[in-house]
KELO-8836 format. One record per residue: residue in one letter; x, y, z of N, C-alpha, C, O in turn. Coordinates in nm, 2 decimals. Each point is the difference from the previous one (the first is absolute). Layout:
! residues N
{A, {X, Y, Z}, {X, Y, Z}, {X, Y, Z}, {X, Y, Z}}
...
END
This chain:
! residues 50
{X, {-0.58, -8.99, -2.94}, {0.11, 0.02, 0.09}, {-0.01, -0.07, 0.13}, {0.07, -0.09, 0.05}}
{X, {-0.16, 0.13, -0.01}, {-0.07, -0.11, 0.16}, {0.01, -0.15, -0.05}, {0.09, -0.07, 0.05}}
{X, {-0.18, 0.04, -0.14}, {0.05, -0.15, -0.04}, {0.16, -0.03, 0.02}, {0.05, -0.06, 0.10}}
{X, {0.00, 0.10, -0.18}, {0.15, -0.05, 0.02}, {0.07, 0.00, 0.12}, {0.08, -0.09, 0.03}}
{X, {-0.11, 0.19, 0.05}, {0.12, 0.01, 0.11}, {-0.07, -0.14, 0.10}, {0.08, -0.07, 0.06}}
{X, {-0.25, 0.05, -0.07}, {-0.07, -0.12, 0.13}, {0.06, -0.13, -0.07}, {0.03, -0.09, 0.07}}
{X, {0.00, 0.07, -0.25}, {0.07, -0.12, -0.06}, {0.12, 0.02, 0.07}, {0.02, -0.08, 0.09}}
{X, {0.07, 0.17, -0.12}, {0.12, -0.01, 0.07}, {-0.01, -0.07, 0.14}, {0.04, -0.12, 0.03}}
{X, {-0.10, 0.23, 0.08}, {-0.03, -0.08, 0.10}, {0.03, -0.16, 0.04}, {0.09, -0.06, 0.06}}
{X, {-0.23, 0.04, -0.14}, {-0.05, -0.18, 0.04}, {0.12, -0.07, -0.08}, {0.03, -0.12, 0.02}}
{X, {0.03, 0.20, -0.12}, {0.15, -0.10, -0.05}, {0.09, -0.02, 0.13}, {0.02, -0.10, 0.06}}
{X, {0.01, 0.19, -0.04}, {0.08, 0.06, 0.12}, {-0.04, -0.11, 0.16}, {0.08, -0.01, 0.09}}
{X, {-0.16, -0.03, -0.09}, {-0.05, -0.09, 0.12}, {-0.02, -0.07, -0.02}, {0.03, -0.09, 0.08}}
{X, {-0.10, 0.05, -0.20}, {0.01, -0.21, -0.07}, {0.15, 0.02, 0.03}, {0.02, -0.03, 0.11}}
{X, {0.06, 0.05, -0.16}, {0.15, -0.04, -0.06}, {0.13, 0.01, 0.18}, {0.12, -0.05, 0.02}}
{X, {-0.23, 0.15, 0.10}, {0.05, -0.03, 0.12}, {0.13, 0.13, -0.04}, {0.12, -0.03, 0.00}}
{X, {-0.16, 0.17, -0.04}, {0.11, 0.06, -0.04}, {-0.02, 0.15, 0.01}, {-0.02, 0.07, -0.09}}
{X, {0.05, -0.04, 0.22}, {-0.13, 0.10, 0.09}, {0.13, 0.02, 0.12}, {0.09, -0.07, 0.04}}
{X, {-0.12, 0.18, 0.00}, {0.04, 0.05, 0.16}, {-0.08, 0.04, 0.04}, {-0.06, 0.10, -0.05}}
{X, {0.02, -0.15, 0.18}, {-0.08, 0.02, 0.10}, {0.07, 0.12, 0.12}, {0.08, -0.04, 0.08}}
{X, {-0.14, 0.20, -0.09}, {0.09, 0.07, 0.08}, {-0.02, -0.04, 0.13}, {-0.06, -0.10, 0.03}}
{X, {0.13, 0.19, 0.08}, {-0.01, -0.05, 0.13}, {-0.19, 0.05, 0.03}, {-0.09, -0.08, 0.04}}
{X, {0.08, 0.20, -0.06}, {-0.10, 0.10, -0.01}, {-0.14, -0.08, 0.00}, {-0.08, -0.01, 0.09}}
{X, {0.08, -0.06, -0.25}, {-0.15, -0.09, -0.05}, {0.05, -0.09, 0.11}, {-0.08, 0.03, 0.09}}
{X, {0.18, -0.12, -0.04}, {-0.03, -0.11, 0.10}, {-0.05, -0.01, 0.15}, {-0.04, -0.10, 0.06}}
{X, {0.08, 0.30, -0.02}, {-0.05, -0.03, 0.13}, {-0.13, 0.06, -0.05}, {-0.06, -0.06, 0.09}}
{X, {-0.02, 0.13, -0.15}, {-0.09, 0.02, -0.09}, {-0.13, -0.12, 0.02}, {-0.12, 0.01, 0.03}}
{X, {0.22, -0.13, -0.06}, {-0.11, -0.11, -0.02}, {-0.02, -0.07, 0.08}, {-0.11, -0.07, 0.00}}
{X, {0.23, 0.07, 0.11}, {0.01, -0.03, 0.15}, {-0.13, 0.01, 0.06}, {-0.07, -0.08, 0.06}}
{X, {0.07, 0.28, -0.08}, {-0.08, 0.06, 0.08}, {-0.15, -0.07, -0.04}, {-0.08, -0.04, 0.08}}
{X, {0.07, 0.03, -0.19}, {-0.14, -0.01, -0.08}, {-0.02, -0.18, 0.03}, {-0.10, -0.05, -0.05}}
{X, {0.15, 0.02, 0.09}, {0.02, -0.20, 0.00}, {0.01, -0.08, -0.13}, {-0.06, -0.11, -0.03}}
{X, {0.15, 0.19, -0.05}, {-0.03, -0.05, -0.14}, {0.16, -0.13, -0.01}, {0.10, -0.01, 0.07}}
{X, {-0.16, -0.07, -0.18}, {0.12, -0.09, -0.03}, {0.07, 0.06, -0.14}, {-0.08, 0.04, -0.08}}
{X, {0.19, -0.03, 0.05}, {0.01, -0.04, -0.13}, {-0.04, -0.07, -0.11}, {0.02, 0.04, -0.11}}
{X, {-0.07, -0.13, 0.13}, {-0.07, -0.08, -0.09}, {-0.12, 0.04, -0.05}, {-0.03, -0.02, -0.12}}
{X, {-0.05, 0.12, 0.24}, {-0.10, 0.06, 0.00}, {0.01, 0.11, -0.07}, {-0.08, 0.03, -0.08}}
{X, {0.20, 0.04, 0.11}, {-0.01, 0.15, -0.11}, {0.04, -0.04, -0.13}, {-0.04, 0.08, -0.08}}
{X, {0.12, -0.19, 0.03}, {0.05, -0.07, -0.12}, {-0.16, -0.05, -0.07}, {-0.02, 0.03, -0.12}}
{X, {-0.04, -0.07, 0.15}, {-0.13, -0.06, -0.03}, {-0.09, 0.09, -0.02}, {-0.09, -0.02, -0.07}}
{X, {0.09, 0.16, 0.14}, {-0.08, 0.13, -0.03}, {0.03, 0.08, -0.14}, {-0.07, 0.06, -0.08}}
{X, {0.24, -0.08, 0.10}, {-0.01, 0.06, -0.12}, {-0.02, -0.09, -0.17}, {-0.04, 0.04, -0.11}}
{X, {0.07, -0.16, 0.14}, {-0.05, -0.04, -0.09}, {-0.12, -0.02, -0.08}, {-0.02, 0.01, -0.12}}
{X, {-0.04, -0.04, 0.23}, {-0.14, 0.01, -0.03}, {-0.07, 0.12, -0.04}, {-0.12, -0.01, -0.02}}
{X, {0.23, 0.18, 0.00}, {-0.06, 0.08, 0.03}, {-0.01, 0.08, -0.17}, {0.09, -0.06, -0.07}}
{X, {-0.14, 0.12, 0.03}, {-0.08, 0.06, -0.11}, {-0.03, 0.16, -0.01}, {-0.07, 0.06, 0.08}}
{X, {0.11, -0.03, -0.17}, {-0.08, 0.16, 0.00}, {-0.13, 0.05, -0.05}, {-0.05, -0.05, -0.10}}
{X, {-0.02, 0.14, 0.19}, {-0.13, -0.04, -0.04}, {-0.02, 0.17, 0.01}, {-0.11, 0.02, 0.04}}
{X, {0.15, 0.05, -0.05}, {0.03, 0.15, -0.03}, {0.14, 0.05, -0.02}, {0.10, -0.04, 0.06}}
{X, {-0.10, 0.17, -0.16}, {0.13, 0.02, -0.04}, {-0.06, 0.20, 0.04}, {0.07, 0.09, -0.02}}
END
């Protein structure tokens, strides 16, 4: 089940097909994050407990 929804995901952000709420943007603001950077997190990202 976890598997699928992180595939979904990384489909969903290769393909550039995503909303970004206002919420996560000042979020990342706060945190000094780029988009590219949280796009690249989750890709790279993996389940390693369920």
């Amino acid at each position: 089940m976890f598997e699928h929804f992180l595939s979904r995901m990384k489909e969903k952000i290769r393909a550039q097909n995503y909303i970004m709420t206002l919420h996560a943007e000042e979020e990342m603001n706060d945190d000094g994050l780029i988009i590219l950077k949280v796009e690249q997190a989750f890709l790279n990202a993996e389940i390693i407990e369920q």
